[in-house]
MARNU-350974 format. One record per residue: chain; residue in three letters; x negated, y, z of N, C-alpha, C, O in turn; residue number from 1. Coordinates in nm, 3 decimals. Atoms other than C-alpha are relative to their C-alpha. Layout:
BEGIN
   c     r    n.east   n.north      n.up   ca.east   ca.north     ca.up    c.east   c.north      c.up    o.east   o.north      o.up     k
   A   ALA         X         Y         Z         X          Y         Z         X         Y         Z         X         Y         Z   NUM
...
This chain:
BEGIN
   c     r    n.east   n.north      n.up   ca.east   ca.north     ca.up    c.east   c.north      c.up    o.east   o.north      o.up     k
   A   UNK     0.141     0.035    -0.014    -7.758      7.797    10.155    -0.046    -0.077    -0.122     0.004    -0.179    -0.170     1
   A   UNK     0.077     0.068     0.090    -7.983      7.718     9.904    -0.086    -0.172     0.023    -0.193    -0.203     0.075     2
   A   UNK     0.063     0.141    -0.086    -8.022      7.321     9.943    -0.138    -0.080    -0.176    -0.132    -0.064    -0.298     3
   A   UNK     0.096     0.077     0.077    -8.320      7.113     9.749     0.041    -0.070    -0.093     0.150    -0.119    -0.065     4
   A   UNK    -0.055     0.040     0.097    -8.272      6.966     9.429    -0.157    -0.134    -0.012    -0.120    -0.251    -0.019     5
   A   UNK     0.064     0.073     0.002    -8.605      6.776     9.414    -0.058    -0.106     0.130    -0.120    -0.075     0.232     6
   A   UNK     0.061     0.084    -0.103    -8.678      6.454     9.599    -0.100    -0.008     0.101    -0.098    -0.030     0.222     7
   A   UNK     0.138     0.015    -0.099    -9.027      6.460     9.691    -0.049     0.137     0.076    -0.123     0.129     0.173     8
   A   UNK    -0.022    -0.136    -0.083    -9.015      6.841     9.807     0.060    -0.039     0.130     0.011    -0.039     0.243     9
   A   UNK    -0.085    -0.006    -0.117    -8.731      6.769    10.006    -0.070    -0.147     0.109    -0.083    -0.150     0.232    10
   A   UNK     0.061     0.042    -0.154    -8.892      6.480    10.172    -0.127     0.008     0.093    -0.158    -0.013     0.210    11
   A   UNK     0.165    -0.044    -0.075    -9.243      6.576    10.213     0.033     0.115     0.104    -0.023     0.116     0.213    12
   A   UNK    -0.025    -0.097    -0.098    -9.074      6.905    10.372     0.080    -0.037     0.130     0.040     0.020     0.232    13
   A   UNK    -0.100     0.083    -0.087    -8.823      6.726    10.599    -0.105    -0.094     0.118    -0.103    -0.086     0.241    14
   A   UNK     0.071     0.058    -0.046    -9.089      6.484    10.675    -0.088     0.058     0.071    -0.088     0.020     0.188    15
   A   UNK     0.082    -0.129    -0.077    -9.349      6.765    10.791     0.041     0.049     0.155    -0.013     0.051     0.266    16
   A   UNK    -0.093    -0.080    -0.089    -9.085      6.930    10.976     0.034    -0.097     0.164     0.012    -0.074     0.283    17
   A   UNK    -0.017     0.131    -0.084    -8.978      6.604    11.154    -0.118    -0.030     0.122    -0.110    -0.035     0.245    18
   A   UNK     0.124     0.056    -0.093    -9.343      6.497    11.265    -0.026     0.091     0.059    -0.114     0.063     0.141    19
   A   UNK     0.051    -0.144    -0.122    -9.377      6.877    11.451     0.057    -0.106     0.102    -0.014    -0.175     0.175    20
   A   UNK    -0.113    -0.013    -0.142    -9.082      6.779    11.692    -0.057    -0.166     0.060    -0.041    -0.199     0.178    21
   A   UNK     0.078     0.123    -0.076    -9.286      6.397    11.724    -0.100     0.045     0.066    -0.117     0.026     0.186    22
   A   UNK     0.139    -0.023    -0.062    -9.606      6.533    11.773     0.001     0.107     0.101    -0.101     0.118     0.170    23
   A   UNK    -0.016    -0.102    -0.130    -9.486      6.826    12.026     0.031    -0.097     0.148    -0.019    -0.087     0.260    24
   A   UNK    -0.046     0.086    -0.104    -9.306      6.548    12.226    -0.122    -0.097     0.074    -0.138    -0.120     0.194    25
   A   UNK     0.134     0.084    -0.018    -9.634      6.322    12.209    -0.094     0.096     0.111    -0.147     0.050     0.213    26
   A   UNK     0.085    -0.073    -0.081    -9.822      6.662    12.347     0.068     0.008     0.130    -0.003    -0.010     0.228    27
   A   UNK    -0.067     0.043    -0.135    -9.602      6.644    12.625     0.017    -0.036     0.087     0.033     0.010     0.200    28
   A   UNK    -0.009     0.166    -0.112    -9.578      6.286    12.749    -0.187     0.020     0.077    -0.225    -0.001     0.192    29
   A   UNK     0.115     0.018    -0.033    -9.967      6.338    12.722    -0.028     0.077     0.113    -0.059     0.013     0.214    30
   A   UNK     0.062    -0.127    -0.103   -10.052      6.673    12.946     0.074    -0.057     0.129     0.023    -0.026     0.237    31
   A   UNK    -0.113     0.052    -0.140    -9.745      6.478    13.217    -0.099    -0.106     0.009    -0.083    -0.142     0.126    32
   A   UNK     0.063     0.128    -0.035   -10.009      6.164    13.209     0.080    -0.116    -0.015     0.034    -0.213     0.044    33
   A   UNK    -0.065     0.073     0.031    -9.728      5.949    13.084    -0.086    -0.082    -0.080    -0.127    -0.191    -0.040    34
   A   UNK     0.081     0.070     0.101    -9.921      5.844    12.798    -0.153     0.022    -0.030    -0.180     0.141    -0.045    35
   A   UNK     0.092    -0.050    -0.020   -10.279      5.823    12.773    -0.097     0.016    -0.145    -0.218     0.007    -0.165    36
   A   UNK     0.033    -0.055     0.158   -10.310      5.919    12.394     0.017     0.015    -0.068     0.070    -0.074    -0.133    37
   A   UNK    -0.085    -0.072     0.086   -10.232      6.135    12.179     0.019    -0.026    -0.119    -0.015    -0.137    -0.158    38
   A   UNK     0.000     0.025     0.102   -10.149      6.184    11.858    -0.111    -0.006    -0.115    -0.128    -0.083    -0.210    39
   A   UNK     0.107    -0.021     0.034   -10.455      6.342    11.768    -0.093    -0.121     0.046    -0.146    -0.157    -0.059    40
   A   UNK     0.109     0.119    -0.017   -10.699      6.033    11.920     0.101    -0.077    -0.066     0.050    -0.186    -0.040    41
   A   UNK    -0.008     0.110     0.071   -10.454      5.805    11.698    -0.055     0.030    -0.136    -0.086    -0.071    -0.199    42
   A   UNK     0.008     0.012     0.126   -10.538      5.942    11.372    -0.137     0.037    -0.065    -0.169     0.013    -0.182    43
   A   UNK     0.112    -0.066     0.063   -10.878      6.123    11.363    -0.107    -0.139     0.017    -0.192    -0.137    -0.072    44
   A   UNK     0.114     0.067     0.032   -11.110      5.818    11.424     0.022    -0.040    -0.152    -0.077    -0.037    -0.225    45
   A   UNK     0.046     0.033     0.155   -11.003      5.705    11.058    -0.145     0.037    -0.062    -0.225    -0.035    -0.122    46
   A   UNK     0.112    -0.063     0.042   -11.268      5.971    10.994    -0.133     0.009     0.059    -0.237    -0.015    -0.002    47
   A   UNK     0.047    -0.104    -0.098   -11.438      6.126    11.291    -0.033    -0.126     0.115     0.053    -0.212     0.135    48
   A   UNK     0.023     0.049    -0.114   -11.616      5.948    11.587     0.139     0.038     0.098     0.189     0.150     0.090    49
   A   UNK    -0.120     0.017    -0.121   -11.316      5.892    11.872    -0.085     0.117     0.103    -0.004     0.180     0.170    50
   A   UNK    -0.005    -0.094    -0.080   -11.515      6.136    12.075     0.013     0.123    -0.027     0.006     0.214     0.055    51
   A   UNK    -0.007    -0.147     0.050   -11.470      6.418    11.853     0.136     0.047    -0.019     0.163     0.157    -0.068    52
   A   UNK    -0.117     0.016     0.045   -11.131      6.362    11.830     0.079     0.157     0.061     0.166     0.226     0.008    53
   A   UNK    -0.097    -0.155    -0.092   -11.013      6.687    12.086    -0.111     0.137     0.008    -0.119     0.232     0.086    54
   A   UNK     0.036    -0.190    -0.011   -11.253      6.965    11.963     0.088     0.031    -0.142     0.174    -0.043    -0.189    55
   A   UNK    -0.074    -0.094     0.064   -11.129      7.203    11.707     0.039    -0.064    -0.129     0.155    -0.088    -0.164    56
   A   UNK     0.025     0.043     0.095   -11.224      7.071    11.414     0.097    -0.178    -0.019     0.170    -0.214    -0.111    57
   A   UNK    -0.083     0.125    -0.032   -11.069      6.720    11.508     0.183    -0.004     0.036     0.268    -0.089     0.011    58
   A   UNK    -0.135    -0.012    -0.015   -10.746      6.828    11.610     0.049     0.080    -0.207     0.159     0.057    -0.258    59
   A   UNK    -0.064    -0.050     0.110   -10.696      7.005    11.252    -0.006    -0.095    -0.101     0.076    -0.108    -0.192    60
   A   UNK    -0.018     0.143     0.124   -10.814      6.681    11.052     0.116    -0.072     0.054     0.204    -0.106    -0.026    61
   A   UNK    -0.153     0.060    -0.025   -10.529      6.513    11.304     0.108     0.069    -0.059     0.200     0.008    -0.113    62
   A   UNK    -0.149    -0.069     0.040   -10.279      6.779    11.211    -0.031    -0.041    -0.196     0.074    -0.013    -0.254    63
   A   UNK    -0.010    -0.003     0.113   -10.368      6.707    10.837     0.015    -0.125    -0.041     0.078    -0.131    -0.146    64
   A   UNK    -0.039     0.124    -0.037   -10.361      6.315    10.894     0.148    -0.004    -0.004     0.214    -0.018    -0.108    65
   A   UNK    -0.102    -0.049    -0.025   -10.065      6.371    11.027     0.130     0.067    -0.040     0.243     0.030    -0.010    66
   A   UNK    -0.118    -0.046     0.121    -9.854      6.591    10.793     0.009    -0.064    -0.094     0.123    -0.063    -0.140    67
   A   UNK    -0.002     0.076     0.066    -9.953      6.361    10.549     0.045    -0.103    -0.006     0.122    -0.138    -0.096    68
   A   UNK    -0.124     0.129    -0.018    -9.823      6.058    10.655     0.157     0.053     0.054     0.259     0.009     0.001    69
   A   UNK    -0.138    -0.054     0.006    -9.525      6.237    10.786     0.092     0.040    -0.094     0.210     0.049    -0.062    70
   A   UNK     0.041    -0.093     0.122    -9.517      6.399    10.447     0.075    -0.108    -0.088     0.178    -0.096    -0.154    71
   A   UNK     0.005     0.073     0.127    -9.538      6.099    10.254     0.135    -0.141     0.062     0.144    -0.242    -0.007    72
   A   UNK    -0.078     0.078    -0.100    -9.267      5.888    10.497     0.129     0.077    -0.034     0.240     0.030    -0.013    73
   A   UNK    -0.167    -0.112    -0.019    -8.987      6.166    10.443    -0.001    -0.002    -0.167     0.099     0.042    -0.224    74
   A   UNK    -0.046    -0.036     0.174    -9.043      6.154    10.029     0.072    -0.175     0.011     0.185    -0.203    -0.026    75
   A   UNK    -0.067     0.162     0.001    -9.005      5.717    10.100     0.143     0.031     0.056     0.233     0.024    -0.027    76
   A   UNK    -0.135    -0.036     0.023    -8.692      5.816    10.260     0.092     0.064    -0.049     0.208     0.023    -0.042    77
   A   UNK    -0.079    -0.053     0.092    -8.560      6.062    10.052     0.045    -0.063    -0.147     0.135    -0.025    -0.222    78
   A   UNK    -0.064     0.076     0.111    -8.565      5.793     9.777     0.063    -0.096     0.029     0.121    -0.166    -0.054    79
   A   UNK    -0.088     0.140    -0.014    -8.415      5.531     9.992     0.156     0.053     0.020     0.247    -0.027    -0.003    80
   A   UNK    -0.059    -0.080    -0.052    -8.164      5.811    10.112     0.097    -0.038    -0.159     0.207    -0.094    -0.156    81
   A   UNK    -0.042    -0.055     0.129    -8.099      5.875     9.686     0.056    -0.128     0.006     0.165    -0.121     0.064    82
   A   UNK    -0.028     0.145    -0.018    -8.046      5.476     9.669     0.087    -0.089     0.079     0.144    -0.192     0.045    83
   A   UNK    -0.095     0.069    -0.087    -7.867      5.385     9.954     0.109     0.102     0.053     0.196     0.041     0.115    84
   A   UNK    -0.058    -0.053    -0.038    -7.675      5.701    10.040    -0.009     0.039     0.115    -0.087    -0.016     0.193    85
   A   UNK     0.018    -0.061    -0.169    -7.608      5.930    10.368     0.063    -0.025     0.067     0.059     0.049     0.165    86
   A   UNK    -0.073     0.090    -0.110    -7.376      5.707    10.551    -0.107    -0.074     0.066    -0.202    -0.135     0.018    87
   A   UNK     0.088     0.068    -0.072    -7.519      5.593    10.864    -0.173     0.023     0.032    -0.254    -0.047     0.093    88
   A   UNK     0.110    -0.023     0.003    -7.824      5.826    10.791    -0.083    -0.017     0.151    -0.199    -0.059     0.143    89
   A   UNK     0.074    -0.050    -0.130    -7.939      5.883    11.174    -0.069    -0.172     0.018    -0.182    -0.210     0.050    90
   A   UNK     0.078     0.168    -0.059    -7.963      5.471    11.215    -0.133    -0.047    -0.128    -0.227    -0.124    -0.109    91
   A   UNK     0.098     0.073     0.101    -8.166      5.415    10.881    -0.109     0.099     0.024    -0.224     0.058     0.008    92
   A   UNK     0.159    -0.053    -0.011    -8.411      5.719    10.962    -0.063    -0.067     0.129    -0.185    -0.069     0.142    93
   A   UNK     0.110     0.067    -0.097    -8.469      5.512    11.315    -0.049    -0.109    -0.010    -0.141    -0.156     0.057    94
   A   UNK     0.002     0.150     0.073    -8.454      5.198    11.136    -0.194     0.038    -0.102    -0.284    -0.046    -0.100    95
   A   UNK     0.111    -0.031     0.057    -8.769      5.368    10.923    -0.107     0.037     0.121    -0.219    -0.009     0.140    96
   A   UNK     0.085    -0.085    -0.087    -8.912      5.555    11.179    -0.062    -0.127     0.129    -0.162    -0.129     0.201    97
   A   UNK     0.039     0.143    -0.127    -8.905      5.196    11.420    -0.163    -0.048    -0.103    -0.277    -0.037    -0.059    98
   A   UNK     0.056     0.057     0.078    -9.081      5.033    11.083    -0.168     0.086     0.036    -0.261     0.023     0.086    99
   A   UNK     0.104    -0.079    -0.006    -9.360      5.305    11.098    -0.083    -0.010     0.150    -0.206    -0.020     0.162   100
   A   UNK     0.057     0.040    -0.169    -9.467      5.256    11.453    -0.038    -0.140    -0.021    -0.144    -0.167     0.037   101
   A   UNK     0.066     0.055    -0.039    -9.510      4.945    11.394    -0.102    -0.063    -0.136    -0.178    -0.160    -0.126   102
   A   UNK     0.147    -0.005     0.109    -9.739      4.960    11.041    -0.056     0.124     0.087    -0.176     0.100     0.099   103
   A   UNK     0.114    -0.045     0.005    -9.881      5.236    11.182    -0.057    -0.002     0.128    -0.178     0.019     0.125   104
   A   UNK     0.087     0.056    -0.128    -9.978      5.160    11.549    -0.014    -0.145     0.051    -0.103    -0.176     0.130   105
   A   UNK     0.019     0.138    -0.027    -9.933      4.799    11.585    -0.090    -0.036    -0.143    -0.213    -0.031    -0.141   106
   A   UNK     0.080     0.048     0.103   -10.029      4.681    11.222    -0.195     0.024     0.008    -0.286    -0.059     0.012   107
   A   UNK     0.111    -0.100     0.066   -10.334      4.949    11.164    -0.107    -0.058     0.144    -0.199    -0.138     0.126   108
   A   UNK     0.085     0.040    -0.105   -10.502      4.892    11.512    -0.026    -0.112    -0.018    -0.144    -0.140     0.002   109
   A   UNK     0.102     0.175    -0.016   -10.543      4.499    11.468    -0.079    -0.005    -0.133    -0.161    -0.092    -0.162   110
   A   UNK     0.121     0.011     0.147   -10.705      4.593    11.106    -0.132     0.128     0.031    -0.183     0.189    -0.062   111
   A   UNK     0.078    -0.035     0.031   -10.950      4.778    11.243    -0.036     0.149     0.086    -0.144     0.191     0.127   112
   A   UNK    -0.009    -0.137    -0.060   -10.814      5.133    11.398     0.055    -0.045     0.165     0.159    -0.095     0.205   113
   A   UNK    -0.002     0.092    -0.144   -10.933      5.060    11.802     0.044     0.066     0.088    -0.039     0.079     0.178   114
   A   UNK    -0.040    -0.082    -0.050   -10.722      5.276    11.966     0.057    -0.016     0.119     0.164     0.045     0.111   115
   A   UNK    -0.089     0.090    -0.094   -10.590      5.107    12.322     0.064     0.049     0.077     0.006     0.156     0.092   116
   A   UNK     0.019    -0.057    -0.045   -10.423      5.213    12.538     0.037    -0.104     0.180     0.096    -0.207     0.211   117
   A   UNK    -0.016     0.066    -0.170   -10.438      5.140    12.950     0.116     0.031     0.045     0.125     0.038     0.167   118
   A   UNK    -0.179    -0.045    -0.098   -10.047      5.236    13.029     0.062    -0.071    -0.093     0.012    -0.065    -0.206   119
   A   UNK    -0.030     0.070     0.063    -9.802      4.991    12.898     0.153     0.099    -0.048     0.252     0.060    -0.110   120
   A   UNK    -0.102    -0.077     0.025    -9.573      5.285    12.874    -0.054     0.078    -0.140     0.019     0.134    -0.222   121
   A   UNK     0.038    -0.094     0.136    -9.784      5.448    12.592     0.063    -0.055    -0.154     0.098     0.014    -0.250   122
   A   UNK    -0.065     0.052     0.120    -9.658      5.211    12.333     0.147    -0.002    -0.041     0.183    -0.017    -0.157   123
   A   UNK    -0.098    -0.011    -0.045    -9.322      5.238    12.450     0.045     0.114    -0.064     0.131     0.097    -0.150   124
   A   UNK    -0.019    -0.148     0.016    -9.304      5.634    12.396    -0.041    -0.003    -0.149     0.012     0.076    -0.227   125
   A   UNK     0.064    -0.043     0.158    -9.502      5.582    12.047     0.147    -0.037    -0.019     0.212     0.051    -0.074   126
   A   UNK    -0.131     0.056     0.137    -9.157      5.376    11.925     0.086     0.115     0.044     0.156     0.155    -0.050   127
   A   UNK    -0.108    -0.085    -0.016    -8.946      5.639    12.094    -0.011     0.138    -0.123     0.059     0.186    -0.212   128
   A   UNK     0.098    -0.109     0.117    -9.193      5.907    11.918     0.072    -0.021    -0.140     0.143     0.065    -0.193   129
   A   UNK    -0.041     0.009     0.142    -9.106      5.762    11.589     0.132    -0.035    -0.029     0.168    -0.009    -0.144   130
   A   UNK    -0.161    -0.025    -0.011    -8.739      5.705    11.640     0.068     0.137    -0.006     0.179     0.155    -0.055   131
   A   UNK    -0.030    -0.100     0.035    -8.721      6.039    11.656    -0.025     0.054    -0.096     0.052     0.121    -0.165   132
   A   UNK     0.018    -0.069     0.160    -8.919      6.132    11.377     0.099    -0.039    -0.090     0.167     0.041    -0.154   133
   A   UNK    -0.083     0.032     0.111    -8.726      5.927    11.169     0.175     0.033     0.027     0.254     0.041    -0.068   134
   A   UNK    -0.140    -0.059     0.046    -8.378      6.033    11.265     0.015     0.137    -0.051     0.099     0.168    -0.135   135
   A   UNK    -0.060    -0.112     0.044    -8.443      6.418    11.260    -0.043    -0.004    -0.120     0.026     0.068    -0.192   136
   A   UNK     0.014    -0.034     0.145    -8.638      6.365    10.903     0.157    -0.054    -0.052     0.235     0.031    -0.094   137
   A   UNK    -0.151     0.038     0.027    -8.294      6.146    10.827     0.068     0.169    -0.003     0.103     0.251    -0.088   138
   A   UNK    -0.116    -0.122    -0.051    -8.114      6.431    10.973     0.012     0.171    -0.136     0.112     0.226    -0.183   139
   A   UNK     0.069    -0.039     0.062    -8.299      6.667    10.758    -0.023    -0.043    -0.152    -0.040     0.060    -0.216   140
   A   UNK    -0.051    -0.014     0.134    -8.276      6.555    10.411     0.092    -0.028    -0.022     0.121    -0.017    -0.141   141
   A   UNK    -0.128     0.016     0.069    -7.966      6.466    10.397     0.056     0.139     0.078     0.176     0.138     0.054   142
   A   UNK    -0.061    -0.151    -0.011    -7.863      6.815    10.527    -0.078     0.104    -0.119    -0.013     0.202    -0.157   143
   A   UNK     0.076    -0.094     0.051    -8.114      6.997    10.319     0.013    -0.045    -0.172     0.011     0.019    -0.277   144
   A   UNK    -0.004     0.077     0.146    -8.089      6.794    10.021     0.149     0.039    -0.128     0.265     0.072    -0.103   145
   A   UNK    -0.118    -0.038     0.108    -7.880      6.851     9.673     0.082    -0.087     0.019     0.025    -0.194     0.042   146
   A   UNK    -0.037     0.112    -0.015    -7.605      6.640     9.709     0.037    -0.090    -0.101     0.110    -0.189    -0.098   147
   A   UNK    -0.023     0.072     0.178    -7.608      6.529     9.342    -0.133    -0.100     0.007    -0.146    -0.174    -0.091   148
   A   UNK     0.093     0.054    -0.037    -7.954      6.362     9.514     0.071    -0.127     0.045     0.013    -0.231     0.012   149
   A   UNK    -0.068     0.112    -0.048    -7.698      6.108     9.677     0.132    -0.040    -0.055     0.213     0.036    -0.107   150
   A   UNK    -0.071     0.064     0.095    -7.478      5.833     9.551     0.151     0.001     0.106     0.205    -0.097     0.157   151
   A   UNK    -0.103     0.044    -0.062    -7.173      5.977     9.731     0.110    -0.021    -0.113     0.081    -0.011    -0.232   152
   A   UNK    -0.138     0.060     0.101    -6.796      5.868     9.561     0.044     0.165    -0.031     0.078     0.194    -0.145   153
   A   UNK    -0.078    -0.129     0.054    -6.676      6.265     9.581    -0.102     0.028    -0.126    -0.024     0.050    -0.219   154
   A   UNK     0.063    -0.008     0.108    -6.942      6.308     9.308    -0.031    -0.055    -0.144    -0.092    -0.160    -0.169   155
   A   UNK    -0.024     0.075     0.114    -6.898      6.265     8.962    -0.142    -0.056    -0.066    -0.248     0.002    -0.044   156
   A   UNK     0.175     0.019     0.006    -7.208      6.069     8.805    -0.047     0.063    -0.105    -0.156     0.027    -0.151   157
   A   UNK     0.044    -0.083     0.145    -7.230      6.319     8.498    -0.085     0.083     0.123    -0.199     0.044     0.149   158
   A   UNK     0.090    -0.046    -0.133    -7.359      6.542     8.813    -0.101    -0.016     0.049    -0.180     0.075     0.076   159
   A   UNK     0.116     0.015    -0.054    -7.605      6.325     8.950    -0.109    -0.060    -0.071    -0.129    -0.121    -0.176   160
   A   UNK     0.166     0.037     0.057    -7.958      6.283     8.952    -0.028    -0.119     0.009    -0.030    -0.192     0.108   161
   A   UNK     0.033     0.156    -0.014    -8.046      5.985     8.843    -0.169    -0.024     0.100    -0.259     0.057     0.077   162
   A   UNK     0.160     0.056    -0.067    -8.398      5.797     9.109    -0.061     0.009    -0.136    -0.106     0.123    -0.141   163
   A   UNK     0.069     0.024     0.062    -8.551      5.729     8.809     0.077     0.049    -0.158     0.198     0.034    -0.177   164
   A   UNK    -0.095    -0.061     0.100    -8.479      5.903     8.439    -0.069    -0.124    -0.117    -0.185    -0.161    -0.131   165
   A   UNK     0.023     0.131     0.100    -8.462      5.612     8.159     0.022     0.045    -0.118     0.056    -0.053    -0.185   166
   A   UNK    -0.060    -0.043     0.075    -8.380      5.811     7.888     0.078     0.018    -0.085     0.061     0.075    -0.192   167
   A   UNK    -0.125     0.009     0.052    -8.041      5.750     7.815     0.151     0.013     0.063     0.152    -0.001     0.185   168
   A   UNK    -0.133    -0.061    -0.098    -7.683      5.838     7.941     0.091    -0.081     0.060     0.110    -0.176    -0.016   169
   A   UNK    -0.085     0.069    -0.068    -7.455      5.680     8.148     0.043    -0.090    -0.089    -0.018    -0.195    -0.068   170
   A   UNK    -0.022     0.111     0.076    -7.280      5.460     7.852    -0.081    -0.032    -0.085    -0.035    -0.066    -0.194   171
   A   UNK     0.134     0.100     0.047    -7.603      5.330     7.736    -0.083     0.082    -0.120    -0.187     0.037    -0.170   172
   A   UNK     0.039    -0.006     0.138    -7.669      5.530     7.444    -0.156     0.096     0.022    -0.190     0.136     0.133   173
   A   UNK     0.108    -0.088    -0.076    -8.010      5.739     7.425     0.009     0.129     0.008     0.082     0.170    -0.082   174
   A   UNK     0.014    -0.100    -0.017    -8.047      6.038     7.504    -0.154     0.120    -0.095    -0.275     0.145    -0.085   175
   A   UNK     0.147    -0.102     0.075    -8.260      6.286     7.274     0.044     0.155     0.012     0.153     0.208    -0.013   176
   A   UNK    -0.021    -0.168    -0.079    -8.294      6.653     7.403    -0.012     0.056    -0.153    -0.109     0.010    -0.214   177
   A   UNK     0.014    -0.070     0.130    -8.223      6.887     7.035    -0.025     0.144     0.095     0.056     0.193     0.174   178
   A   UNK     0.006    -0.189    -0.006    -8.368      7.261     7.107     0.064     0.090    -0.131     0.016     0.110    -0.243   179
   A   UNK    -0.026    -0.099     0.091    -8.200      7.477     6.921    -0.004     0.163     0.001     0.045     0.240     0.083   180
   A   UNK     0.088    -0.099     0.030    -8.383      7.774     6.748     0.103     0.106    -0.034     0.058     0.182    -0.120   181
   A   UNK    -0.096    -0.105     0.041    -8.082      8.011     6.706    -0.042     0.171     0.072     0.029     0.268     0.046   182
């Protein structure tokens, strides 16, 4: 299998992928009356009056809300992933995925986004919600990912990709790319 060589691919795609299997679970709890709001009424008032939130048009600005921060949550872990390695991945994507629940439904609501809800179980299910996102994105770039992306020991570091390129080589010296016109 052809696995990903670039970071922010692999986590924007991972991340995408991830927030389906949240936001299916979310549609779920909701239609059972577990929770009394969805994913879609958390993200479209940013924009959109809260009552517009469940016609057509509102559910596709949520789904685009939505992939986006999912999106942009799976590239932050794919560089903490590159940085800290894939030992222990499943606990650091819930360890992220906890963090995110609570910037983005605790934090965000007391600045402003009034989203409440009347079941004390709804908040409950959001952290579960994002526990999951964040292990299967976890789960998900580090399966999908190059593994010259991570700082494991079987890998030699002529191999890997450096987070950030400084332009010079492992024993310090610089690095200048010659093309040659032959």
């Amino acid at each position: 299998m052809h696995k990903i060589k670039d970071r922010i691919t692999l986590g924007a795609i991972s991340g995408i992928i991830a927030g389906v299997f949240g936001r299916l679970l979310n549609a779920i709890q909701y239609k059972l009356g577990l929770t009394d709001i969805s994913s879609t009424q958390l993200a479209t008032p940013i924009f959109i009056p809260k009552n517009k939130a469940d016609t057509p048009e509102g559910i596709a600005l949520s789904e685009i809300i939505n992939s986006t921060n999912t999106g942009a949550i799976g590239v932050l872990m794919a560089y903490m992933f590159s940085l800290t390695g894939r030992d222990k991945a499943i606990m650091k994507g819930i360890g992220v995925g906890a963090l995110s629940w609570v910037l983005l439904q605790g934090v965000a609501s007391g600045l402003g986004l009034k989203v409440k809800s009347n079941k004390p179980l709804t908040p409950i299910l959001g952290f579960f919600n994002h526990a999951l996102y964040g292990s299967l994105c976890a789960y998900f770039i580090t399966n999908l990912g190059n593994d010259n992306l991570f700082p494991d020991p079987q890998i030699s570091k002529q191999e890997k990709v450096p987070v950030v390129y400084t332009g010079t080589t492992q024993n310090g010296s610089i690095d200048i790319l010659v093309q040659n016109n032959r």
